[in-house]
Every structure is written in structure tokens, then in C-alpha cells.
C-alpha positions in Angstrom: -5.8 -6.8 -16.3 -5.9 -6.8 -12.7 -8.6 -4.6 -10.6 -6.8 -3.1 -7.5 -10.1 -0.8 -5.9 -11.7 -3.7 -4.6 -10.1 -3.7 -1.2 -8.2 -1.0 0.9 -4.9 -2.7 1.4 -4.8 -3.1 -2.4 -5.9 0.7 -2.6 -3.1 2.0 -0.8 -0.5 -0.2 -2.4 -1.5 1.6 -5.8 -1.2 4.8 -4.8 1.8 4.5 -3.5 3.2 3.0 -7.1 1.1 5.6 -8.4 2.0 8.5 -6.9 6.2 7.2 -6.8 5.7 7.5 -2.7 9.0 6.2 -0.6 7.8 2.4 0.7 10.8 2.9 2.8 9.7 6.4 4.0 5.6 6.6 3.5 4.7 10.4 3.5 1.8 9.4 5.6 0.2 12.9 5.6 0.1 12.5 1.2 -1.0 9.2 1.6 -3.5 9.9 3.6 -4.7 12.6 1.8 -4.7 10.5 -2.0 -6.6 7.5 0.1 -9.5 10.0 1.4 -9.8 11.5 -2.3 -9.8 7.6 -4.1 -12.7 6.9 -0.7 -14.7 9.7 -1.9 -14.5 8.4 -5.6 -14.8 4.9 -4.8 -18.0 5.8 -2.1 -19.4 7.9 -5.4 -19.2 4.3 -7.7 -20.4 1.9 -5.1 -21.5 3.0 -1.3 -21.2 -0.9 -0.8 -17.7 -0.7 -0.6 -18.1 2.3 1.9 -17.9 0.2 5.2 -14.2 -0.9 4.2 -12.4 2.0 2.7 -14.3 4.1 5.7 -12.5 2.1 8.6 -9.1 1.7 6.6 -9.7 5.9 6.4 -10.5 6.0 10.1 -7.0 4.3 11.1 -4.8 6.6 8.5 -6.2 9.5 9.8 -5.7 8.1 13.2 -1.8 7.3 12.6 -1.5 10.1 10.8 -2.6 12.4 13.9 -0.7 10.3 15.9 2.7 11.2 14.1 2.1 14.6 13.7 2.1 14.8 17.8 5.6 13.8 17.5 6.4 16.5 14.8 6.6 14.9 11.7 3.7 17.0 10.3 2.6 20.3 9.8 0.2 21.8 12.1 -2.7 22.5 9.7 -2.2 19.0 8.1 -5.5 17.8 10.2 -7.6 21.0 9.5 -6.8 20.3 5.8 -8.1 16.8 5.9 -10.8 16.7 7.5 -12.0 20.0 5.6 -11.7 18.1 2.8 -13.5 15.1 4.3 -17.6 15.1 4.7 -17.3 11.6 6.1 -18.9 9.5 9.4 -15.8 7.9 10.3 -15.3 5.6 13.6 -14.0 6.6 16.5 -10.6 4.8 16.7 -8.1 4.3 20.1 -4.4 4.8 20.2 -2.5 3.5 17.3 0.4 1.6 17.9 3.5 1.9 15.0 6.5 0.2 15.1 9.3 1.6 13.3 11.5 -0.3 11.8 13.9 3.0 11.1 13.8 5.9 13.6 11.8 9.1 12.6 10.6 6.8 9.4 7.6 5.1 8.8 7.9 2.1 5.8 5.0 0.6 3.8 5.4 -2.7 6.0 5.3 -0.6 9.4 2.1 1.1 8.2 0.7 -1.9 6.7 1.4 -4.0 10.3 -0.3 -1.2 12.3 -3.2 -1.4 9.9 -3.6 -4.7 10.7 -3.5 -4.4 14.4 -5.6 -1.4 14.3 -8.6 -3.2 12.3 -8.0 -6.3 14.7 -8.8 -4.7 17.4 -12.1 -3.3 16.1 -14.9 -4.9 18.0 -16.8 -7.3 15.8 -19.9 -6.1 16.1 -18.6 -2.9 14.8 -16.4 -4.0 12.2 -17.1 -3.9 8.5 -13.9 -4.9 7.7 -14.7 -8.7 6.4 -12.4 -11.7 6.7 -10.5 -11.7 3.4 -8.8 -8.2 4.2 -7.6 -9.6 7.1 -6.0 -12.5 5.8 -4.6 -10.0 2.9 -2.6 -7.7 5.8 -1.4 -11.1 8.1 -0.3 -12.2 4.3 1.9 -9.0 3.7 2.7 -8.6 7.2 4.3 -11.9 7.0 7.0 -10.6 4.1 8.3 -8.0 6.8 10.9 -11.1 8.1 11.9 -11.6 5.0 11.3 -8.7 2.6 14.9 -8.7 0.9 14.8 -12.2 0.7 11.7 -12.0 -1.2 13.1 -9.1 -2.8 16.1 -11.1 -4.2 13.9 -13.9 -5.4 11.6 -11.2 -7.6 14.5 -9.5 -9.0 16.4 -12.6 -10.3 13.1 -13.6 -11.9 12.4 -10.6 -13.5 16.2 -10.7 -14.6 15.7 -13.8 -16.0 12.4 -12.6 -17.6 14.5 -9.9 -19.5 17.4 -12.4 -20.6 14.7 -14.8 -22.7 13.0 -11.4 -24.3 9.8 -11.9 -22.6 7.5 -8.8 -22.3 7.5 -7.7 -18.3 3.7 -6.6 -17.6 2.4 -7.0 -13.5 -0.6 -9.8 -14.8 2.4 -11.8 -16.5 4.9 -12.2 -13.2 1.4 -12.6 -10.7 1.2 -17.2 -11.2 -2.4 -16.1 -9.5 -4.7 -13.5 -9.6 -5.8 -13.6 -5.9 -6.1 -10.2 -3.9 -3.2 -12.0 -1.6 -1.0 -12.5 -5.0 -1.9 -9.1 -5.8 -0.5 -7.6 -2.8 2.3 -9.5 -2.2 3.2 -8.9 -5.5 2.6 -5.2 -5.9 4.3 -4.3 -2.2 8.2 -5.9 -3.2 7.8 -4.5 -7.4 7.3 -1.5 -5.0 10.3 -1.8 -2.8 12.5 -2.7 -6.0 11.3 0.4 -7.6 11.9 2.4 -4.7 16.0 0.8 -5.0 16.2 1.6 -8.2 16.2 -2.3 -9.7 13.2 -2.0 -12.2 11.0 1.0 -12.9 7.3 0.7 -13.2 4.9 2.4 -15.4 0.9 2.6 -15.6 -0.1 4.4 -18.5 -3.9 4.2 -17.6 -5.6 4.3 -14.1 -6.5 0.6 -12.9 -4.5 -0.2 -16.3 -2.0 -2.9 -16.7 1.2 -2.4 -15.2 4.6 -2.5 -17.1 7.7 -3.5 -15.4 11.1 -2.5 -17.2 14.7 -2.9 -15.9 17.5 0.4 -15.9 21.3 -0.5 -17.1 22.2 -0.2 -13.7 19.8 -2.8 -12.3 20.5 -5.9 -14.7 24.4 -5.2 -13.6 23.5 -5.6 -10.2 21.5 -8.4 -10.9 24.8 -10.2 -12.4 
């Protein structure tokens, strides 16, 4: 069984399987909203972890704010949050998005600003340590080629189903490394979000099953 709390790109990647959010259109005011409760329960269970999930907290509130100014969000949406939030978070500067689809914001485009955002923290006030960063440059990469990648998955997993083998998220990952992980968990989440495999966790943190519809082993043909 694979742990997923253990670092914030991982975090939000579960949520959004969790939670059946759009990776193609992120509701970033929800998301934003599930990542500040999973900080408080995380903070609760270990306050070492509380530098990272903190920061990562700091730039979706920061994007978030940021796209509400162009009127994707409600005007209370910020009052809500940070009513909810008893948190010292950093002061962050203007965050920079690129969207890939106008008025939309997908997983990759929120996951690329992340990674510019913590970049640019200065060092001496980061507490975002090395391996996160090479986790988001890692995912950031598959934004080139997402439906190549994409492809590759599916036919696998196709190929999975044809020889009767059980589909669980441990069994497809060939290692268990927080950049396996990711990359892993972000296309399962795009080819959910097209309708080519479902995905189910029956328990939080729990193992993940992957099943294919009708529909999506004919497309895979």
C-alpha cells in the first residue's frame, strides 16, 4: 500500500482522485479548501511536516485569490477560507498561471505554477526541501506529452485486463518512489477524468483499485 501524505504534490493529487475533481478544469476554490482541511489534519499528526504543506497552502491560497480577481470565484470565497484557517502562512508575490485552456485552470497548469511559485521562494526562507522539487519538475515534464503518456498507460492497463490480472495502483507503479507515485497518480487521473478507467479507494490512504467501463476497452481496440 502506498502512503500519499508525505509530501504536498502527492497531497493534492489525492484529493483530486478523491474528491472526482476535473484535472482538466481544477475547481481551485474546492481544492483549496480540501488541501487547508488535510494541512490542519496532517499539522495535528506531525507539526514536522508543517513547513511543507504550510508553503504549498500559502501558494493555493495565493492562486486562488489571484483567480478570483478575474471572476472565476465568488466574493466571500477568501473570507471563508481564511475563517477557517488559524494558520502563520508566508507572504507570497504575484502568481503566475499559464493556461493551457482559456477561463480553465488543469492539474498540470496548477501543478507548473506551484513549481514556479516554490522556486522562487528565497532559500533562506524556504522549507520546501529538494525532493519536492524534483517531484513537480518530474510532473511538469508530462505536460509536453501528457496524451502520449496517456496512451501508453491505457494500452497497458488494457493489456492488464485481457490476461485477467487484478488492476490495483501498487501493481501498475514498477517503483514506489514519491516521483513514480505522482507521475503515476496525475495520468490514472486524466484517464478517469476521459472516462477510460474508473478509480475507486475504498479506505483513506488505502489501496487504489483501477477498473475499465465497456466503453473504454472499445476505445482501447
Amino acid at each position: 500500500m502506498v502512503n500519499f501524505t508525505d509530501q504536498p504534490i502527492q497531497t493534492l493529487l489525492e484529493l483530486v482522485q478523491q474528491h472526482k475533481l476535473d484535472p482538466w478544469d481544477i475547481d481551485i476554490e474546492k481544492l483549496t479548501y480540501l488541501y487547508i482541511q488535510r494541512v490542519r489534519e496532517i499539522v495535528e499528526v506531525d507539526l514536522r511536516a508543517s513547513g511543507r504543506v504550510l508553503l504549498t497552502s500559502s501558494v493555493l491560497l495565493r492562486i486562488k485569490s489571484d483567480h478570483a480577481l478575474n471572476g472565476h470565484a465568488r466574493k466571500n470565497d477568501g473570507e471563508e477560507i481564511e475563517e477557517l484557517l488559524d494558520l502563520d502562512l508566508p507572504d507570497l508575490g504575484q502568481i503566475n498561471i499559464v493556461q493551457s485552456t482559456p477561463r480553465k485552470i488543469t492539474l498540470v497548469d496548477l501543478l507548473g505554477a506551484l513549481k514556479e511559485a516554490l522556486s522562487e521562494v528565497p532559500e533562506k526562507k524556504s522549507v520546501v526541501s529538494k525532493k519536492i522539487e524534483k517531484i513537480t519538475h518530474t510532473v511538469d515534464e508530462y505536460e509536453i506529452n501528457i496524451l502520449k503518456h496517456m496512451a501508453i498507460l491505457h494500452k497497458r492497463i488494457l493489456e492488464l485486463v485481457e490476461s485477467g490480472k487484478s488492476l490495483t495502483f501498487s501493481a501498475l507503479l514498477e517503483e514506489k518512489t514519491r516521483i513514480a507515485i505522482a507521475r503515476m497518480l496525475l495520468l490514472l487521473l486524466y484517464l478517469c477524468a476521459d472516462g477510460k478507467i474508473t478509480l475507486e479507494q475504498p479506505e483513506m490512504f488505502g489501496e487504489i483499485y483501477i477498473s475499465v467501463p465497456k466503453q473504454g476497452a472499445k476505445d482501447g481496440n
